[in-house]
C-alpha positions as CSV (number, residue, x, y, z in Angstrom):
1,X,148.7,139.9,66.3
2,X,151.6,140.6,68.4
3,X,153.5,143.8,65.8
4,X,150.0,145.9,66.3
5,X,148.8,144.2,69.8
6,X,145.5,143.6,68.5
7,X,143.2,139.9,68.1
8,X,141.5,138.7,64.9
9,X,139.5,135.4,65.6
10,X,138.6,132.6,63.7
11,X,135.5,130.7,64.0
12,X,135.3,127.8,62.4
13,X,132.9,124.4,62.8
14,X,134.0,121.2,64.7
15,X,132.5,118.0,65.0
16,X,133.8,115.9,67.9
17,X,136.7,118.0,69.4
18,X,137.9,118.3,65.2
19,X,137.8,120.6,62.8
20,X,135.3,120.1,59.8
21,X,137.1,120.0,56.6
22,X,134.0,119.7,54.0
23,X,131.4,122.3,53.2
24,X,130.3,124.6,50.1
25,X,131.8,127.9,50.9
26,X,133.6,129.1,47.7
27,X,136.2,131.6,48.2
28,X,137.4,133.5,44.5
29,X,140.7,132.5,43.4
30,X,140.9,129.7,46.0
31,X,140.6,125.9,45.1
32,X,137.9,123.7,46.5
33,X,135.1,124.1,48.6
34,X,135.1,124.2,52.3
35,X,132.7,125.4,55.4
36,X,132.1,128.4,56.2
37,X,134.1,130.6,58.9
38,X,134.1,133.7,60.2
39,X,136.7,136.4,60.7
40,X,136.2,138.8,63.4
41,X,139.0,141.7,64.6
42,X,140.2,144.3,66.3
43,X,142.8,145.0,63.6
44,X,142.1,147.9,61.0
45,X,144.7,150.8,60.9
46,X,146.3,148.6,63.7
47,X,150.0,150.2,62.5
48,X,148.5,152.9,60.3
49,X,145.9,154.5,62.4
50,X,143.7,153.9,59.4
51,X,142.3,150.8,57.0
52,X,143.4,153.5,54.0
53,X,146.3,155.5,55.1
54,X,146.7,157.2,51.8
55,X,142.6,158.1,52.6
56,X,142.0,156.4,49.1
57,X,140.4,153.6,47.9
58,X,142.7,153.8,45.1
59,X,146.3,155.2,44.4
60,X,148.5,155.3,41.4
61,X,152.3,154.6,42.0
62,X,154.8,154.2,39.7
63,X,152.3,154.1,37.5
64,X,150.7,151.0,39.0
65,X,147.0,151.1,40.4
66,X,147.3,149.9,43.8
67,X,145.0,150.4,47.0
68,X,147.1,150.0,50.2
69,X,145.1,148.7,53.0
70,X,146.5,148.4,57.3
71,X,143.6,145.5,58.3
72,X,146.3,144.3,61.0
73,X,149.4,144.8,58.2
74,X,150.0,146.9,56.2
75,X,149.6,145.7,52.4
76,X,149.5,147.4,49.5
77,X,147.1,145.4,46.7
78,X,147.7,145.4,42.5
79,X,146.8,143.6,39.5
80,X,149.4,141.2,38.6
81,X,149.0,142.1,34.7
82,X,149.7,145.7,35.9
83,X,152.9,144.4,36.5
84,X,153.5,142.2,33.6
85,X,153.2,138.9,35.6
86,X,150.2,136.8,35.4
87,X,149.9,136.0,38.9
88,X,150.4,132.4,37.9
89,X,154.4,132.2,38.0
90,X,156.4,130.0,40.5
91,X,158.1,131.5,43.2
92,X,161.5,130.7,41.6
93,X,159.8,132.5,38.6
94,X,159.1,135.7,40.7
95,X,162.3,135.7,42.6
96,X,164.2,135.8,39.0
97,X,161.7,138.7,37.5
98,X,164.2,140.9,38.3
99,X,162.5,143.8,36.2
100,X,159.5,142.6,38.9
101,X,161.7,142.9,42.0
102,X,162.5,146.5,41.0
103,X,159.0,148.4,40.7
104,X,157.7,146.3,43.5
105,X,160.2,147.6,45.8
106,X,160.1,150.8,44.4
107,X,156.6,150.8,45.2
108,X,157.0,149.2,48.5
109,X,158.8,152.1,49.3
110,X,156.5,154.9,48.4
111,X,153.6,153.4,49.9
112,X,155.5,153.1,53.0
113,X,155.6,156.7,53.8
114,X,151.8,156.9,53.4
């Protein structure tokens, strides 16, 4: 991760020099089945100094729950009915939510200076 200097690997099986594309690992919210890998890194609080840099699992901003997390980016995590989406919208659909745009950069904002 070149912004933070730090390495997150990916281990993943191969069969013959290629990667293996069927298995049984189920991932929530993703389609499909597919084998197992593993994640390893040298990435929390890589900008932040901390996985939580507000110190808390969970904040409230703009009247939003949210939990910000620095695991090699900073992110800050919400329910999507918490902000009157349903998480299943088109990206067209997002980018013309303009009520959406506003208190997701409003919140972008706060939780930046955390």
């Amino acid at each position: 991760m070149l912004n933070t200097n730090s390495i997150a690997t990916a281990t993943f099986p191969m069969r013959d020099g290629a990667p293996v594309y069927s298995g049984s690992t189920m991932i929530a919210g993703v389609p499909g089945q597919r084998p197992r890998f593993e994640l390893t890194r040298d990435t929390e609080g890589a900008t932040c100094g901390t996985l939580l840099p507000t110190g808390n699992a969970v904040d409230t901003i703009c009247g939003v729950t949210v939990t910000c997390i620095d695991n090699g980016m900073p992110v800050v995590i919400m329910r999507a009915d918490d902000v009157g989406i349903t998480g299943y919208e088109s990206p067209a659909e997002l980018e013309a939510n303009a009520p959406l745009r506003k208190i997701l950069e409003e919140i972008r904002l706060i939780a930046g200076r955390s």
